[in-house]
KEVOFI-761164 format. One line per 5 residues: number of its first residue (from 1); their letters; for each residue z, x, y of N, C-alpha, C. Coordinates in nm, 4 decimals. Atoms other than C-alpha are relative to their C-alpha. Last residue first. Example, Ala and Ser with C-alpha at 12.3 -4.5 7.8 and 13.67 -1.06 7.14 Angstrom:
! residues 2
2	SA	-0.0060,-0.0820,-0.1190,0.7140,1.3670,-0.1060,0.0730,-0.0770,0.1090 ~ 0.0000,0.0890,-0.1190,0.7800,1.2300,-0.4500,0.0000,0.0900,0.1200
! end
This chain:
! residues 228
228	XXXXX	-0.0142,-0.1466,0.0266,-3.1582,9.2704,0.1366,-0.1004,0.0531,0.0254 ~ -0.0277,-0.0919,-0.0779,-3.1110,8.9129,0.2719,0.0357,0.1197,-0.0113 ~ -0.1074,-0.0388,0.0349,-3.1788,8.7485,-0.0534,0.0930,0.0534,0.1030 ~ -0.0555,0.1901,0.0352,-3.4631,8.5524,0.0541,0.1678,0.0391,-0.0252 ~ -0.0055,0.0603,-0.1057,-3.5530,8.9132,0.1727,0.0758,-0.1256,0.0161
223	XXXXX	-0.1235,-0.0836,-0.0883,-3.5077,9.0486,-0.1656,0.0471,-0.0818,0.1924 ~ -0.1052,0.0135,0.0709,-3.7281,8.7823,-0.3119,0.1307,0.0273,0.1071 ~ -0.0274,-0.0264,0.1601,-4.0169,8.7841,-0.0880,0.1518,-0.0179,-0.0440 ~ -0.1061,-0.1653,0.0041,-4.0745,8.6086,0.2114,0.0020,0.0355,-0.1090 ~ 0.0674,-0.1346,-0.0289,-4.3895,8.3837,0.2351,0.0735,0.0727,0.0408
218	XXXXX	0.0479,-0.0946,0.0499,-4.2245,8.1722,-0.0016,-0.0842,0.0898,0.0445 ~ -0.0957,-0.1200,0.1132,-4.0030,8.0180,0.1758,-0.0588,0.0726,-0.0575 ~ -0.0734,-0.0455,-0.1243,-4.2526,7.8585,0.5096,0.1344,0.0995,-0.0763 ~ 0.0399,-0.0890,-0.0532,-4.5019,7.7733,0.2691,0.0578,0.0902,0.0653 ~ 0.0257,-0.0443,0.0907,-4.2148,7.5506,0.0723,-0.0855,0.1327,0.0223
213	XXXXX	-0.1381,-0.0719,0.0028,-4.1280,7.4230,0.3859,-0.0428,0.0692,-0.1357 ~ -0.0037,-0.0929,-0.1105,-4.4826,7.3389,0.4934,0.0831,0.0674,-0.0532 ~ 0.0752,-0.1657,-0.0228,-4.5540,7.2066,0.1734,0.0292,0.0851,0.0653 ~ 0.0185,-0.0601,0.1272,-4.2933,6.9730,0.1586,-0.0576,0.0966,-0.0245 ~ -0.1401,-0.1271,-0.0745,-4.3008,6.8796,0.5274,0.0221,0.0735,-0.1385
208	XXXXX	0.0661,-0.0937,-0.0716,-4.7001,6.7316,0.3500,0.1250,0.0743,0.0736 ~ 0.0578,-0.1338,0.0510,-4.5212,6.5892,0.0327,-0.0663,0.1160,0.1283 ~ -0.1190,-0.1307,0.0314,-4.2689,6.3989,0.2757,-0.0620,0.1190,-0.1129 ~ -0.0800,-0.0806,-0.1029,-4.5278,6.2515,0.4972,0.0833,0.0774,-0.0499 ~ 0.1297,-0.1154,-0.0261,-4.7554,6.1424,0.1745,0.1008,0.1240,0.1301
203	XXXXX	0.0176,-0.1237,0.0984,-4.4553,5.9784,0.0563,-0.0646,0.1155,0.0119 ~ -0.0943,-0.0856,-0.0317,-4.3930,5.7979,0.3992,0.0512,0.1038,-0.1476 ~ -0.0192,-0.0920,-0.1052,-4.7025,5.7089,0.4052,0.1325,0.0738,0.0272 ~ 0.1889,-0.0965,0.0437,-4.7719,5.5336,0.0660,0.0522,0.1128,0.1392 ~ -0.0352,-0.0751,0.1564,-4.3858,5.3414,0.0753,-0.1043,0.1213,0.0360
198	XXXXX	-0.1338,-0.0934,-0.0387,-4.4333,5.2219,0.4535,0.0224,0.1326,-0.0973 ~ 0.0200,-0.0602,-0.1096,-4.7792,5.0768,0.3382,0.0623,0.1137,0.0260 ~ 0.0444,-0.1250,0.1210,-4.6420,4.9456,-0.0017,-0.0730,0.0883,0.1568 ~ -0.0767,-0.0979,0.1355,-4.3679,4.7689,0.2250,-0.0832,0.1585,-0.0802 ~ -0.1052,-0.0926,-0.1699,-4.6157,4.6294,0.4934,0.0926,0.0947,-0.0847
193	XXXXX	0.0627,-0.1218,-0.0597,-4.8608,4.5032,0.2143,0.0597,0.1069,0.0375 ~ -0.0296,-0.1293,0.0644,-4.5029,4.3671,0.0326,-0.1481,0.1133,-0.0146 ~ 0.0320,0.0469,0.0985,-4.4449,4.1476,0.3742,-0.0611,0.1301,-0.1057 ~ 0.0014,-0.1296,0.0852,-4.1958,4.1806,0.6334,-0.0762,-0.0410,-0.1396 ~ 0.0555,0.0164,0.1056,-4.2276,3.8588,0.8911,0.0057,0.1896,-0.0648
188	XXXXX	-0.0038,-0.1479,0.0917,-4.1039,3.8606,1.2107,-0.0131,-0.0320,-0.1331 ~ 0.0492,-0.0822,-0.0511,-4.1587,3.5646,1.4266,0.0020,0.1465,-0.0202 ~ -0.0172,-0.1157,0.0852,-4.1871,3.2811,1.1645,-0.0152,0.1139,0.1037 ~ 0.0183,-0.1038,-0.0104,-4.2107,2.9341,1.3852,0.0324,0.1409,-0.0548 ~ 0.0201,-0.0331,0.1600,-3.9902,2.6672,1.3050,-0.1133,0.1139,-0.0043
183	XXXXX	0.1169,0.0457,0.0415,-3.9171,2.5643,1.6816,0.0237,0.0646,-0.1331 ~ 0.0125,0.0895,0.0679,-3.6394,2.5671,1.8884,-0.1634,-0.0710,-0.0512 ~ 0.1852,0.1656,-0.0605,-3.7975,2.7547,2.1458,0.0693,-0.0766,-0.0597 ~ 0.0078,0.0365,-0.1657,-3.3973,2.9624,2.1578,-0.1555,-0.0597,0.0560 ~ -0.0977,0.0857,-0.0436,-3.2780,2.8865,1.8052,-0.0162,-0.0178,0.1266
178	XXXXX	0.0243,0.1596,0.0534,-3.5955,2.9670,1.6475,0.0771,-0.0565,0.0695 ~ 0.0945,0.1101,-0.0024,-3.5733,3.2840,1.8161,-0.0147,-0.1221,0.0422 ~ -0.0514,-0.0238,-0.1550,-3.2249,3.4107,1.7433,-0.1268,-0.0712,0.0922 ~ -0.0918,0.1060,-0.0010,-3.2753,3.3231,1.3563,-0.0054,-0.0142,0.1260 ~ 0.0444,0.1532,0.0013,-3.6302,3.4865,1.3612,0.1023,-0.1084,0.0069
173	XXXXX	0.0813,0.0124,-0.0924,-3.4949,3.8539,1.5149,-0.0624,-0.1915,-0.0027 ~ -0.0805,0.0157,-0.2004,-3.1467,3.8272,1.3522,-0.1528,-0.0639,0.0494 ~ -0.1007,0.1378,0.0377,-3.3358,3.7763,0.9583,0.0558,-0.0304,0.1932 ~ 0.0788,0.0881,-0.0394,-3.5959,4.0584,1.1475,0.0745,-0.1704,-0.0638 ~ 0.0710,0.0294,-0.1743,-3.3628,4.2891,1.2442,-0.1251,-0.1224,-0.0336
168	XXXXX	-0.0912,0.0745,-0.0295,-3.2028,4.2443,0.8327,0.0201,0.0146,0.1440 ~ -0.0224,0.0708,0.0374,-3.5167,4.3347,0.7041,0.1006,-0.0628,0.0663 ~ 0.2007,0.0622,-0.0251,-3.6439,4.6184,0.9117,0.0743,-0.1381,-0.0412 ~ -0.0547,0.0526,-0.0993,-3.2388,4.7429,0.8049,-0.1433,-0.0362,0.0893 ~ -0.1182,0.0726,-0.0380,-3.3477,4.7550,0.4639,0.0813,-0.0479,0.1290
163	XXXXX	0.0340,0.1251,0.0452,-3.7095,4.8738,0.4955,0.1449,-0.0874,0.0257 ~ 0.1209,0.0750,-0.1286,-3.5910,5.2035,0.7272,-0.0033,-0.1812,-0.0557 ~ -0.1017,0.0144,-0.1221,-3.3158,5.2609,0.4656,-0.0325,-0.0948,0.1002 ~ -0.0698,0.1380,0.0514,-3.5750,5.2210,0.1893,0.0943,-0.0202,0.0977 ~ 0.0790,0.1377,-0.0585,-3.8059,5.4401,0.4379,0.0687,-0.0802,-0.0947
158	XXXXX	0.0177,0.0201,-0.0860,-3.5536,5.7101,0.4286,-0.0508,-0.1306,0.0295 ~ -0.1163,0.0744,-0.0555,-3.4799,5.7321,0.0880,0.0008,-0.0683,0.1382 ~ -0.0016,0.1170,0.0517,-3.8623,5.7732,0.0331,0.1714,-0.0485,-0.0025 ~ 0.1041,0.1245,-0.1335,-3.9052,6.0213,0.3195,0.0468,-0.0814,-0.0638 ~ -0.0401,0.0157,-0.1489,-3.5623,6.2564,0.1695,-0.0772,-0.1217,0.0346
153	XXXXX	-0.1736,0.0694,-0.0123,-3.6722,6.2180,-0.2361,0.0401,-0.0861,0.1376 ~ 0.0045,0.2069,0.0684,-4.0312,6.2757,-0.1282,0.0962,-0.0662,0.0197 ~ 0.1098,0.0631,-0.0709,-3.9528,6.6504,0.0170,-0.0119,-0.1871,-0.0107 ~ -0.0930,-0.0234,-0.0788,-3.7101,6.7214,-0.2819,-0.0182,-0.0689,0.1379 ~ -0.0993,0.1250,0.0678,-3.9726,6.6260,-0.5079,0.0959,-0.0079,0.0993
148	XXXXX	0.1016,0.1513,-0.0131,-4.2558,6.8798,-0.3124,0.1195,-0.1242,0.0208 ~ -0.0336,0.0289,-0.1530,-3.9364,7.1699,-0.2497,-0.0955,-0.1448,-0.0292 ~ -0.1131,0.0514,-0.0095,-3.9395,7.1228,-0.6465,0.0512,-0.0138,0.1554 ~ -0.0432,0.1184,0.0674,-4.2875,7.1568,-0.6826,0.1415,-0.0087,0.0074 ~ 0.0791,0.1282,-0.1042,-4.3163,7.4451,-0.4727,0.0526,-0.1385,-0.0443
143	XXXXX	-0.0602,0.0012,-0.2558,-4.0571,7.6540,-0.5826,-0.0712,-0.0548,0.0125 ~ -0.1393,0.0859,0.0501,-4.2238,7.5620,-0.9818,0.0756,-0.0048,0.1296 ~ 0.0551,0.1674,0.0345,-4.5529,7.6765,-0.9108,0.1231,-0.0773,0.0299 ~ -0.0255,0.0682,-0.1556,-4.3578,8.0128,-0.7087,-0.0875,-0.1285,-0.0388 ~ 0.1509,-0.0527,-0.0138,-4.2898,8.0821,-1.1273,-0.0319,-0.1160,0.1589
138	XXXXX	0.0831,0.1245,-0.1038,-3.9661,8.1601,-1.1470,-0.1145,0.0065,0.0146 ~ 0.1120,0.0036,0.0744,-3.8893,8.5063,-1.3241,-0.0432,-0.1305,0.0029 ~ -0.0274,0.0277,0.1182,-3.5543,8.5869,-1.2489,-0.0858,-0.0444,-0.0827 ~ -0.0432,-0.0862,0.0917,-3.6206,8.7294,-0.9302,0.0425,-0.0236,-0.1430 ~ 0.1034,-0.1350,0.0258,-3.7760,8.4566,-0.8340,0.0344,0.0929,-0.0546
133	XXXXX	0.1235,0.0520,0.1116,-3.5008,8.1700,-0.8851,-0.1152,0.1219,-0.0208 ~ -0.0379,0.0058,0.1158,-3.2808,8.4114,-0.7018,-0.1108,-0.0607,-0.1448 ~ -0.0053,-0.1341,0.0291,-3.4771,8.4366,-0.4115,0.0528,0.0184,-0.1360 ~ 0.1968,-0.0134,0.0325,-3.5684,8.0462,-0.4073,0.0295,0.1203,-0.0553 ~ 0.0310,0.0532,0.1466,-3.1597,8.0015,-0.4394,-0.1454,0.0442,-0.0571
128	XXXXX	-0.0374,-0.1183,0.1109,-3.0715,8.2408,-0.1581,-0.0719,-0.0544,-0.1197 ~ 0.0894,-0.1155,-0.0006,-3.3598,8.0579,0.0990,0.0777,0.1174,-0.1066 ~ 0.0422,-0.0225,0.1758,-3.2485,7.6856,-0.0434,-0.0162,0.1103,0.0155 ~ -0.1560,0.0288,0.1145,-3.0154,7.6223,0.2651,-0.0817,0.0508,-0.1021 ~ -0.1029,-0.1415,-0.0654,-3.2994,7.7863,0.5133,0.1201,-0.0096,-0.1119
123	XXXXX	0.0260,-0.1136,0.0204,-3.5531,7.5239,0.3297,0.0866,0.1136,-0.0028 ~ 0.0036,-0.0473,0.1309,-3.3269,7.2634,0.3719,-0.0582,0.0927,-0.0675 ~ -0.1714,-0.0549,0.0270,-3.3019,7.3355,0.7498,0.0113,-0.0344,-0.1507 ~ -0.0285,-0.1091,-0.0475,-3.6808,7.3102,0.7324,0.1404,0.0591,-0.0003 ~ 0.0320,-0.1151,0.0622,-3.7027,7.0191,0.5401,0.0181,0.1462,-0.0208
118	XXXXX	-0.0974,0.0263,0.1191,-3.4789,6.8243,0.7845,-0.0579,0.0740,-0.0811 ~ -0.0805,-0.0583,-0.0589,-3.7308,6.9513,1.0947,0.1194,0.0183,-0.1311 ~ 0.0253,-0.1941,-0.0243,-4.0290,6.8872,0.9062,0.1334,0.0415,0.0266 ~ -0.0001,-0.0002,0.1359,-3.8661,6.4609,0.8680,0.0071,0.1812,-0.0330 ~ -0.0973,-0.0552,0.0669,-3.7973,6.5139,1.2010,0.0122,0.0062,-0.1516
113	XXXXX	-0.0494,-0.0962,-0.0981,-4.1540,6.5649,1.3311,0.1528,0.0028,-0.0751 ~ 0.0337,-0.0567,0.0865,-4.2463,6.2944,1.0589,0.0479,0.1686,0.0771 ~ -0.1351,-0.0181,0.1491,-4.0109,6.0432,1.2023,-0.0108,0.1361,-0.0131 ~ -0.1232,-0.0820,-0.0597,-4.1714,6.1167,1.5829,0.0805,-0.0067,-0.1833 ~ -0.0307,-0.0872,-0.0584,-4.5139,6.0407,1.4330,0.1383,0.0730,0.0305
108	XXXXX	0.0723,-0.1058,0.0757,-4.4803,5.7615,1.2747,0.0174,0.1431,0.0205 ~ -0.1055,-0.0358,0.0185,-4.2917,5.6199,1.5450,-0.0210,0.0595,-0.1574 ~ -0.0566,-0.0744,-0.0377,-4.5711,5.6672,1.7385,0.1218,0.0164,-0.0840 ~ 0.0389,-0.1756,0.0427,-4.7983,5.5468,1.5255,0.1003,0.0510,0.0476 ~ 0.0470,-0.0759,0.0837,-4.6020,5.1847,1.4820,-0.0218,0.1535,-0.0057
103	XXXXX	-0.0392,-0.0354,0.0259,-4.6158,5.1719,1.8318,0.1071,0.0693,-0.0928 ~ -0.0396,-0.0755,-0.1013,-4.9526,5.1508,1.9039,0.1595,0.0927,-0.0789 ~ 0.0162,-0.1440,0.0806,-4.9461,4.9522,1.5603,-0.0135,0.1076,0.0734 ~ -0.0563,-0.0137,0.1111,-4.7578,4.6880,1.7659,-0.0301,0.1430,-0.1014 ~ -0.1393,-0.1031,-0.0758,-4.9444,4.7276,2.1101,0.0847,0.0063,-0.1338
98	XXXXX	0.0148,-0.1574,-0.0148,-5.2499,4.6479,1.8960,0.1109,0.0566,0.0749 ~ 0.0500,-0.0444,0.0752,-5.1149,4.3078,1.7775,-0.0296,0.1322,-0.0370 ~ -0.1822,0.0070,0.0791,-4.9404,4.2030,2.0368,-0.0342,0.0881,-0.1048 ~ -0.0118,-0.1431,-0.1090,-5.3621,4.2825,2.2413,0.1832,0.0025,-0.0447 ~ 0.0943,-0.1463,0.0400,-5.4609,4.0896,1.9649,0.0502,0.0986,0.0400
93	XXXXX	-0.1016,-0.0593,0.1321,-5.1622,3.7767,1.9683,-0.1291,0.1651,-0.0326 ~ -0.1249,-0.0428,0.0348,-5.3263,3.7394,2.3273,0.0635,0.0406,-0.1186 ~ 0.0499,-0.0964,-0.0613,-5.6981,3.7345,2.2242,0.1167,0.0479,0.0369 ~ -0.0739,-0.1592,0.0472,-5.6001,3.4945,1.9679,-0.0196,0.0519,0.0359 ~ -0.1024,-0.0466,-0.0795,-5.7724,3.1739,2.1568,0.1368,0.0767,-0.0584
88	XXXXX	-0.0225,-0.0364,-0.1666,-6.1143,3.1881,2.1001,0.1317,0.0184,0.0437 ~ 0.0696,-0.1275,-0.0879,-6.1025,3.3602,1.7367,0.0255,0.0161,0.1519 ~ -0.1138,-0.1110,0.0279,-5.8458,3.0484,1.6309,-0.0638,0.1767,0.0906 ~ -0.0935,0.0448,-0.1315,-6.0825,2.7927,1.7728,0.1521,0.1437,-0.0469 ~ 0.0413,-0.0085,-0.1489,-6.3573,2.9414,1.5559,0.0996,-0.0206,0.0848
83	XXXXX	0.0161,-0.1763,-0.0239,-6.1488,2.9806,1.2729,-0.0889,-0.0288,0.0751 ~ -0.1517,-0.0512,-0.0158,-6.0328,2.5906,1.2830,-0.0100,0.1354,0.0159 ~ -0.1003,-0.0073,0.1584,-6.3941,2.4925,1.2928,0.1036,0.0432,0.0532 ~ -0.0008,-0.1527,0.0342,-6.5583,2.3584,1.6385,0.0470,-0.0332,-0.1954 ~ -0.0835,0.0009,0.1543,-6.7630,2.0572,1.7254,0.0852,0.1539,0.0205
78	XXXXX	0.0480,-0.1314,0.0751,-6.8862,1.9901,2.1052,0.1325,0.0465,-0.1573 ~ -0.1204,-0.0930,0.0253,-6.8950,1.6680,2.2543,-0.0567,0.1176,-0.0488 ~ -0.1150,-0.0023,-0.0671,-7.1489,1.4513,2.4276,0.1029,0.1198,-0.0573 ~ -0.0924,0.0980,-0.0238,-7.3364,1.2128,2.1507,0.1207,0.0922,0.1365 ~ -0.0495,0.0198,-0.1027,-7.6594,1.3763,2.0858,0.0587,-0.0514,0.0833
73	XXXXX	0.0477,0.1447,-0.0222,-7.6041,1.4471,1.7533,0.0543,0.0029,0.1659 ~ 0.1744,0.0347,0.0148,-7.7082,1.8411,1.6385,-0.0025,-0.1438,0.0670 ~ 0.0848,-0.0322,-0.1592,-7.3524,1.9207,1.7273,-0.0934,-0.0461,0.0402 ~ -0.0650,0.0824,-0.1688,-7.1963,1.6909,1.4791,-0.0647,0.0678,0.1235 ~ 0.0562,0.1333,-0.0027,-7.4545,1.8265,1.1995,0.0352,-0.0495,0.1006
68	XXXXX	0.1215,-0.0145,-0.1000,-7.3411,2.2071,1.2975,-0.0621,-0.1077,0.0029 ~ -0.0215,-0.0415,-0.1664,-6.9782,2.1229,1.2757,-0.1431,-0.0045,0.0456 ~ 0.0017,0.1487,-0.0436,-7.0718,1.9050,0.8666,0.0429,0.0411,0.2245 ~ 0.1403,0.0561,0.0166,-7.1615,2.2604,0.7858,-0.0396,-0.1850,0.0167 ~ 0.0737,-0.1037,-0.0560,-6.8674,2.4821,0.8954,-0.1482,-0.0987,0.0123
63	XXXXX	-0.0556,0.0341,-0.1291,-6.6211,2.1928,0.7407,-0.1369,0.0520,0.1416 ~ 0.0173,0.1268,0.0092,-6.7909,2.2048,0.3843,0.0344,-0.0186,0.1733 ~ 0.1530,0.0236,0.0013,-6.8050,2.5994,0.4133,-0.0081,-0.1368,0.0724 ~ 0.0436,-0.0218,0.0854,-6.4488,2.6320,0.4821,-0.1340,-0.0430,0.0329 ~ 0.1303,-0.0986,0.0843,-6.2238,2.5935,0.7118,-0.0575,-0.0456,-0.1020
58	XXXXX	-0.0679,-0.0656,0.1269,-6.0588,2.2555,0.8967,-0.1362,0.1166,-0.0897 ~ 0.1254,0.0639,0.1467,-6.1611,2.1717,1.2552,0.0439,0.0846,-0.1227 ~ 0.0003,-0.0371,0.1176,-5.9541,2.1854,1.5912,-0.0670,-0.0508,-0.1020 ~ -0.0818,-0.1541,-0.0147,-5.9776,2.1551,1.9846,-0.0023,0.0230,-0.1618 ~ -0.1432,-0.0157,-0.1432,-6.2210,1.9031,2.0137,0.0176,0.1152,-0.0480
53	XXXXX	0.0848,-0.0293,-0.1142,-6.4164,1.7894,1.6370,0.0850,0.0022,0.1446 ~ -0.0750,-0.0129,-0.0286,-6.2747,1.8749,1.2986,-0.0932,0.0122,0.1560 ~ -0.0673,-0.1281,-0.0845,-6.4509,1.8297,1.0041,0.0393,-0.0823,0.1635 ~ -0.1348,0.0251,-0.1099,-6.4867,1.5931,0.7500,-0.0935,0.1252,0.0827 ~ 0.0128,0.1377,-0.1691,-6.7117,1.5303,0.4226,0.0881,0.0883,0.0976
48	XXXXX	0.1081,0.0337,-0.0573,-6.8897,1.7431,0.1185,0.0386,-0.0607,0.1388 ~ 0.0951,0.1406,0.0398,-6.6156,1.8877,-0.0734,-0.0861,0.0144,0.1424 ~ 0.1312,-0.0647,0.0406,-6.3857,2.2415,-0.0205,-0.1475,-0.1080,-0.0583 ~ 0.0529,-0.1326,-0.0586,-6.1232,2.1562,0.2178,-0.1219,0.0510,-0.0440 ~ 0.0360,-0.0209,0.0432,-6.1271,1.7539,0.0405,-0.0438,0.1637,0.0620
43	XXXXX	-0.0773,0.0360,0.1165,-5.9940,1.5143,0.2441,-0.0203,0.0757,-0.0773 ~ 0.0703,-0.0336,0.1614,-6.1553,1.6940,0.5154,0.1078,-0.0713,-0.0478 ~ -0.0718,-0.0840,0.0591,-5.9610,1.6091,0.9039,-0.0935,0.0245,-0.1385 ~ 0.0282,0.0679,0.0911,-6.1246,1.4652,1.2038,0.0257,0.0855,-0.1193 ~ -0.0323,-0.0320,0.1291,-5.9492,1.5213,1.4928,-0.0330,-0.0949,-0.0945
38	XXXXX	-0.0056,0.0508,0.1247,-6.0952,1.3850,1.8055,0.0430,0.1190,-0.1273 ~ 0.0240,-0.0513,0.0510,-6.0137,1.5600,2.2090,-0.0089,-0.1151,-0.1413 ~ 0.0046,-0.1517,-0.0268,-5.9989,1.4487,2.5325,-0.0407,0.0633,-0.1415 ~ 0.0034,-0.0156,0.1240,-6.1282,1.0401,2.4567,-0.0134,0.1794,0.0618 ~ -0.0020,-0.1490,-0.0195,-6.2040,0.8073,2.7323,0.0804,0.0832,-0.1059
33	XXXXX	0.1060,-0.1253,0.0554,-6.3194,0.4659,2.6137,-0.0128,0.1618,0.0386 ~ 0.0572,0.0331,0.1563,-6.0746,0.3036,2.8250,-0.1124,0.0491,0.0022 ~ 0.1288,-0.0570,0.0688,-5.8694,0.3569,3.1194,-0.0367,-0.0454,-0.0893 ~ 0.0847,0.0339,-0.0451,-5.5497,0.1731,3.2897,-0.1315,0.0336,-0.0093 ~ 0.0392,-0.0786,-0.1193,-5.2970,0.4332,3.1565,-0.1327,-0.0509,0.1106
28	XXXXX	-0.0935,-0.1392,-0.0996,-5.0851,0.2658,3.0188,-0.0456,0.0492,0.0743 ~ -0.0670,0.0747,-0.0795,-5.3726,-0.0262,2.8462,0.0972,0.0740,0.0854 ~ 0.0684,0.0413,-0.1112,-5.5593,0.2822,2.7453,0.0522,-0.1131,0.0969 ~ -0.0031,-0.1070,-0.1268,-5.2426,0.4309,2.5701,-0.0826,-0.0756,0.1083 ~ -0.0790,0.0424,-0.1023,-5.1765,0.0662,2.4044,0.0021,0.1394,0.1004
23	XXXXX	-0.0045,0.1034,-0.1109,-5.5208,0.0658,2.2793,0.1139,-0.0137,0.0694 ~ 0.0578,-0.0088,-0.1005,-5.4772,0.4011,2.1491,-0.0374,-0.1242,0.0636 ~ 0.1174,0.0397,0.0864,-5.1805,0.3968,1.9309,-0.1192,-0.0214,0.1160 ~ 0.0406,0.1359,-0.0540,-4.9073,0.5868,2.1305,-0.1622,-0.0550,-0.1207 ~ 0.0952,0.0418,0.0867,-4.7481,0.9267,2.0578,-0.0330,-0.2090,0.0231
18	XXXXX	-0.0162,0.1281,0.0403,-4.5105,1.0650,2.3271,-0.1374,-0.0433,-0.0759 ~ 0.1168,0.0555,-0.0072,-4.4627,1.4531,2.4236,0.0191,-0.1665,-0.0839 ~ -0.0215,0.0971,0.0825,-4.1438,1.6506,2.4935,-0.1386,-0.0837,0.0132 ~ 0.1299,0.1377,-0.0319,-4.2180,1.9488,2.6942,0.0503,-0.0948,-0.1329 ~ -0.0899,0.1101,-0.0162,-4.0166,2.2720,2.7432,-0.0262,-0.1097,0.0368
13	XXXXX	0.0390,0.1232,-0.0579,-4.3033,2.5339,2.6712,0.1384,-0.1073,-0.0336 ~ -0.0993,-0.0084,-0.1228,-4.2192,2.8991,2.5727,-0.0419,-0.1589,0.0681 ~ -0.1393,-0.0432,0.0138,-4.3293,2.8560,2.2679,0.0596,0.0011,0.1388 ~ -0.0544,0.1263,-0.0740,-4.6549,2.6599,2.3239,0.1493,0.0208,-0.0096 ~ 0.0350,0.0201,-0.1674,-4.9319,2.9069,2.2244,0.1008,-0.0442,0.0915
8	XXXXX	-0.0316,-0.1169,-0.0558,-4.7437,3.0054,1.9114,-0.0503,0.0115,0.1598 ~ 0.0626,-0.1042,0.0609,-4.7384,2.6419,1.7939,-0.0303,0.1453,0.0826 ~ 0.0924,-0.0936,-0.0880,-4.4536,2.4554,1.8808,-0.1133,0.0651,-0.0584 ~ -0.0257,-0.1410,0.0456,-4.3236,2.1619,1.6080,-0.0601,0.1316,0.1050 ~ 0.0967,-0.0504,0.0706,-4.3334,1.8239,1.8425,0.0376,0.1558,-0.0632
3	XXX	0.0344,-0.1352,-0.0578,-4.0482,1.6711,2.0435,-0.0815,0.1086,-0.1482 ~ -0.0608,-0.1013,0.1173,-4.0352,1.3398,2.0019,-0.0459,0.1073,0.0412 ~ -0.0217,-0.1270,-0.0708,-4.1190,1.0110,2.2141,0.0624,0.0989,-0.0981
! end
């Protein structure tokens, strides 16, 4: 009797299960020759033998092509591969999946709204300096490009912030977890796709409040910037 690793189907499940050699199950349970599911494993993921018949079967070609031989015999069962049985029953982690980058966008979205907003009141702080810089023979290349950097600076501090405490909600999120299926299970994960992701967009987000604010100073002139 032991209590098995969960797999994401079986988290919320409070079940202890018992392993038996099969003549003494059939003797237990008064049956014989009945048989729910076979695992048959590859020695070899990418060789000539195995696969995986019932609920699971190991990838790859070699596995894929010893499934359609087991079907072909007319013995009763039906073969799968391990990515077949994964397709049928991930339809839940899909719809986790899309509610996730759901809300993902949104919070996309609402940063980049304040991200503009922070620009903007740095804009209003820079509006003597721009004036000055101009009148002195600034070239509005150079006001841009430095609202651009400025721009960046802000998103890309931001999203190391963002990354750093991402990181240490998801140390809580998988310790707190594990401890309540008790299982080994990974349920937050930060990986350095997700990172260069964060990185790429939230650069692009701070060159585009960048522009704005930059559009948004230099279509006054000098004097003006100057309040004269």
């Amino acid at each position: 009797m032991y209590r098995p690793v969960r797999y994401p189907t079986e988290v919320g499940r409070e079940s202890l299960e018992i392993r038996l050699h099969l003549p003494d199950l059939q003797t237990l349970a008064g049956r014989g020759d009945e048989v729910d599911s076979v695992v048959v494993r590859l020695r070899s993921p990418g060789g000539p033998a195995g696969a995986r018949t019932g609920r699971a079967a190991d990838s790859g070609e070699a596995a894929a092509e010893m499934v359609t031989r087991l079907n072909a015999l007319p013995l009763g069962f039906r073969a799968y591969t391990s990515a077949e049985l994964a397709a049928r029953n991930s339809s839940p982690f899909e719809v986790i999946a899309r509610f996730h980058r759901a809300i993902g966008a949104v919070t996309v979205l609402a940063s980049s709204v304040f991200l503009v907003a922070i620009m903007t009141l740095k804009g209003e702080e820079m509006r003597r300096q721009v004036g000055v810089m101009r009148l002195i023979g600034v070239s509005p290349r150079t006001v841009v490009g430095t609202v651009l950097v400025i721009a960046a600076g802000v998103a890309l501090l931001g999203s190391a912030i963002g990354v750093g405490l991402g990181y240490l909600l998801s140390l809580g999120i998988n310790a707190y977890y594990r401890s309540l299926f008790d299982t080994d299970l990974v349920f937050s994960r930060i990986t350095p796709p997700l990172l260069g992701t964060s990185a790429g967009v939230c650069a692009l987000l701070g060159i585009a409040a960048g522009a704005f604010t930059a559009w948004r100073v230099l279509r006054r002139g000098p004097l003006e910037q100057l309040g004269r």
